[in-house]
C-alpha positions in Angstrom: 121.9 -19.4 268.9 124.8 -16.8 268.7 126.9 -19.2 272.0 129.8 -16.5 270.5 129.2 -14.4 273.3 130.2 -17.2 275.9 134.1 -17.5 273.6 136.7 -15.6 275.7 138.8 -14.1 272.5 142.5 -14.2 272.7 143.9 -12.1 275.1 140.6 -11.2 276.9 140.6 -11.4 280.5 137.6 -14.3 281.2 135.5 -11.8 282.9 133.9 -14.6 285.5 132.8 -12.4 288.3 130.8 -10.7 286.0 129.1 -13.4 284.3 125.9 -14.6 285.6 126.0 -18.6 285.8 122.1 -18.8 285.6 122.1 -16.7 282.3 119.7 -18.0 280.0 119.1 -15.0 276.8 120.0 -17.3 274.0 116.9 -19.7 274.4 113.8 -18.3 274.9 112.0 -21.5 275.6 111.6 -22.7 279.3 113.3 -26.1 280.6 110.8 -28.5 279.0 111.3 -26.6 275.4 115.2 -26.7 276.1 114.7 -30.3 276.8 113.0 -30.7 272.9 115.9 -28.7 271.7 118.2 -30.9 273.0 117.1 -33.8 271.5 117.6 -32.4 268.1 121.1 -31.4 269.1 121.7 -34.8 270.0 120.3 -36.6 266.8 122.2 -33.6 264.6 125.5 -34.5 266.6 124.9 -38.1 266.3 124.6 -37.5 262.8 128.0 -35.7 262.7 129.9 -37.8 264.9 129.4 -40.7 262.2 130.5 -38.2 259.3 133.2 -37.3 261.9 134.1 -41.1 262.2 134.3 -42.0 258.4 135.6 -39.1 256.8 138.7 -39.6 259.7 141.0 -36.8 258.5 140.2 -34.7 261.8 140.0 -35.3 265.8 138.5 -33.7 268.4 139.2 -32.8 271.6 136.6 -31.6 274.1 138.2 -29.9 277.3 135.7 -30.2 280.2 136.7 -27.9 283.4 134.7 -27.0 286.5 134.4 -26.5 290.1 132.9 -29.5 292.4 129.8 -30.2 291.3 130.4 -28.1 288.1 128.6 -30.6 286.5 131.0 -32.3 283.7 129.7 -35.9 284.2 126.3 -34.8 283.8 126.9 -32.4 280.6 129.3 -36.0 279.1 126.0 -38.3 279.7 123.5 -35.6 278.5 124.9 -33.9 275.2 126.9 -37.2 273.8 123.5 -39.0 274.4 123.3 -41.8 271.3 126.7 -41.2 270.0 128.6 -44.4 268.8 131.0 -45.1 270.8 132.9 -46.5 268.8 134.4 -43.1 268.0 134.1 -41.2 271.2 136.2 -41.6 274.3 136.2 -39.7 277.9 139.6 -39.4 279.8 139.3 -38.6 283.3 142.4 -37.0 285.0 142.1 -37.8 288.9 144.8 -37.2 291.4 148.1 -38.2 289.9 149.7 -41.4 290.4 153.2 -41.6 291.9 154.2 -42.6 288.2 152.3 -39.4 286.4 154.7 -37.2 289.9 157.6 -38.9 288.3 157.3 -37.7 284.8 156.2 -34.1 283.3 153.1 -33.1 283.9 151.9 -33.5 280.5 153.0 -37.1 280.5 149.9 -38.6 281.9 147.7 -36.4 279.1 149.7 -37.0 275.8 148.8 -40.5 275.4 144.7 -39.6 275.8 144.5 -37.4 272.5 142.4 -38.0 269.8 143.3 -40.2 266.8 141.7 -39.6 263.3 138.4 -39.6 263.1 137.7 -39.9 267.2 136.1 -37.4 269.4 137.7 -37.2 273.1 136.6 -35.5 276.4 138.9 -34.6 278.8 136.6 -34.6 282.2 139.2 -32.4 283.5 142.4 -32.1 281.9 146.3 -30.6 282.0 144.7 -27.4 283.4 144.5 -29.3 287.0 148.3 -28.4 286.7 147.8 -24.5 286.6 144.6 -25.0 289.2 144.7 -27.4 291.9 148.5 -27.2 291.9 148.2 -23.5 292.3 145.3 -23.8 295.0 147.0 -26.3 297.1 150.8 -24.8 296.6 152.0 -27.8 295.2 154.9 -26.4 293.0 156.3 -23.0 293.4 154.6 -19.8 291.7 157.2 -20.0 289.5 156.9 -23.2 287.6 153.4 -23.3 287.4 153.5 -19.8 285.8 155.1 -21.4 283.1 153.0 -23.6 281.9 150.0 -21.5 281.1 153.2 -21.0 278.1 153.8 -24.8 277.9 150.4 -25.7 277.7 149.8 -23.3 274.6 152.4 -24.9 273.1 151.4 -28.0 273.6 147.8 -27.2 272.3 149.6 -25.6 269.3 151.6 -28.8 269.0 148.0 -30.7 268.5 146.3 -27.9 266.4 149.0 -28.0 263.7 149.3 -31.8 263.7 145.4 -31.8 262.7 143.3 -31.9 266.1 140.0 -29.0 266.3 140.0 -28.3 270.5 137.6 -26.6 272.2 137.3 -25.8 275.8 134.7 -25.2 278.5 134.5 -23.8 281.9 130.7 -25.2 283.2 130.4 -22.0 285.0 128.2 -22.0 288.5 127.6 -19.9 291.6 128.9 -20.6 295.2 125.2 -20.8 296.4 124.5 -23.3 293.3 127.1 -25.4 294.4 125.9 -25.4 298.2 122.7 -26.8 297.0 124.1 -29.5 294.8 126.5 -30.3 297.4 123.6 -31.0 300.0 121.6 -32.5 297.7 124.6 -34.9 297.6 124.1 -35.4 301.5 120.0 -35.6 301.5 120.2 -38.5 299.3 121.7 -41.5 300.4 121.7 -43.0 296.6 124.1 -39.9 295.7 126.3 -40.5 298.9 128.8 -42.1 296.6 129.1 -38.9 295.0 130.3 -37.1 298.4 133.4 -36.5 300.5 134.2 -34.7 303.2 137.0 -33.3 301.0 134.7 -31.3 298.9 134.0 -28.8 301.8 137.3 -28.2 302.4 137.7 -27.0 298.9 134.4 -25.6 298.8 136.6 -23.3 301.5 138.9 -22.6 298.9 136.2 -21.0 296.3 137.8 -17.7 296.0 141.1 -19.0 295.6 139.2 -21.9 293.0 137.8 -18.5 290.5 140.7 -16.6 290.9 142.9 -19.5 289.0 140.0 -20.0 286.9 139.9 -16.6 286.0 144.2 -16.6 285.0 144.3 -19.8 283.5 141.2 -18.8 280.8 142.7 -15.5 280.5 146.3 -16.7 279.8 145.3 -19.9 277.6 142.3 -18.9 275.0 143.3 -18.6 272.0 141.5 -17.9 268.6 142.6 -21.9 267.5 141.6 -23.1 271.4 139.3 -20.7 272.3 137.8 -21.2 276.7 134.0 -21.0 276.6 132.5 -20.1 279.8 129.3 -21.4 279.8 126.4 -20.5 282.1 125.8 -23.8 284.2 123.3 -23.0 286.9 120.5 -24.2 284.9 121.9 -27.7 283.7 119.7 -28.0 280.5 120.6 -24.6 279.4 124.2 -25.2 280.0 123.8 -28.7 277.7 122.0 -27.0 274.8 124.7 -24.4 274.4 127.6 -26.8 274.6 125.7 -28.8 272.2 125.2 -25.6 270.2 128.9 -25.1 270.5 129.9 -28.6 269.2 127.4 -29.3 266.6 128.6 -25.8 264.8 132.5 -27.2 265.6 131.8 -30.4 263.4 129.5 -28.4 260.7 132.6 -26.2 260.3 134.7 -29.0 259.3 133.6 -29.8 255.6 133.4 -33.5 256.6 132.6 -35.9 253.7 131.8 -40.0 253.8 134.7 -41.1 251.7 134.5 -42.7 248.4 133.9 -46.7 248.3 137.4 -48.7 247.3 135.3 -50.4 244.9 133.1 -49.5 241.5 129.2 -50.7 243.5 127.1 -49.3 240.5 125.0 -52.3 240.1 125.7 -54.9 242.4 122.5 -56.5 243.9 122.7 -58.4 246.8 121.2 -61.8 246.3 
């Protein structure tokens, strides 16, 4: 699968309006094949996260973004299915504490990066700084424009200290989140899942892609390259990120490291 053509290159504007969320070309298979595939993504990338774990000279951090309903919690669950946890962890970014308002904005994300060896998702991330703060007119145009700057440099900061990132927009259309949205409502089990909050930003959706559209634009990078990933069809979307992170790992040249000890011919009794 050549996912490639879902990497936003450095400098290249992320193109979304014209990018088709259900897009499907890289799998030929229908949803019950793409569910077999996914299974063998899973094992190989259980497989690597173990190497990943032991060989512990590299991290990982995975940068989930998407609109409501985008589907990150659902792409976490499905494509890290069987990995030890052990080695993985998910930080969640919510609405910042009064704390987090009292410090930089990158306070709150620092302490949440990979260590050797681990694997980290960010279900959202320091982007909500250069989106929702932009939507909502938090800050002034003028200090969140610099951060699309302080953000590379704080991604550079990571890259050069030995972490691999790699970010995703779960990409979807306005009329696929209306149906997940009142799928939400016509299921009193997925209640939980909905506020009346999400349809005043679901007002917002224009505003939502066009600081979507900047902040991949502005902050892909050839070391921390955006993928926008077609999410309409939510087992497509999980065998490309899959795809994505299995060839990540593969590109690594991980190794199990060497036993302290000589075990050439001890028997356990």
């Amino acid at each position: 699968m050549d996912a490639d053509r879902y990497r936003i290159g450095a400098g290249q504007a992320a193109g979304l309006e014209n990018r088709d969320p259900s897009d499907q070309s890289l799998f030929a298979g229908d949803k019950r094949a793409g569910k077999a595939a996914l299974s063998k993504l899973n094992k190989r990338l259980e497989e690597l996260q173990e190497l990943f774990y032991a060989d512990s000279r590299h991290r990982l951090l995975v940068v989930l973004q998407a609109t409501d309903t985008g589907g990150k919690d659902g792409t976490i669950s499905s494509v890290f299915d069987g990995v030890n946890p052990l080695g993985v962890r998910v930080a969640s970014f919510k609405k910042p504490t009064e704390a987090e308002l009292a410090h930089d904005y990158l306070w709150r994300v620092h302490p949440h990066v990979p260590a050797n060896g681990e694997i980290v998702i960010f279900n959202r991330s320091h982007y909500e700084d250069v989106l929702v703060v932009r939507v909502h007119d938090l800050v002034p145009n003028e200090r969140w424009r610099r951060r699309y700057q302080q953000i590379l440099d704080f991604e550079r900061l990571l890259i050069e200290e030995g972490t691999t990132i790699v970010k995703f927009f779960l990409h979807i259309s306005k009329d696929e989140q209306r149906e997940r949205l009142q799928a939400r409502l016509d299921d009193p089990q997925k209640h939980w899942k909905f506020s009346l909050g999400d349809l005043d930003e679901r007002k917002r959706w224009d505003e939502y892609q066009a600081a979507y559209e900047e902040a991949i634009s502005n902050t892909s990078t050839e070391s921390a390259p955006w993928y926008v990933i077609p999410a309409n069809r939510k087992w497509y979307r999980n065998i490309v990120v899959a795809t994505i992170l299995v060839e990540t790992l593969e590109s690594l040249d991980l190794q199990f490291p060497e036993p302290e000890d000589d075990l050439s011919g001890i028997v356990v009794e």
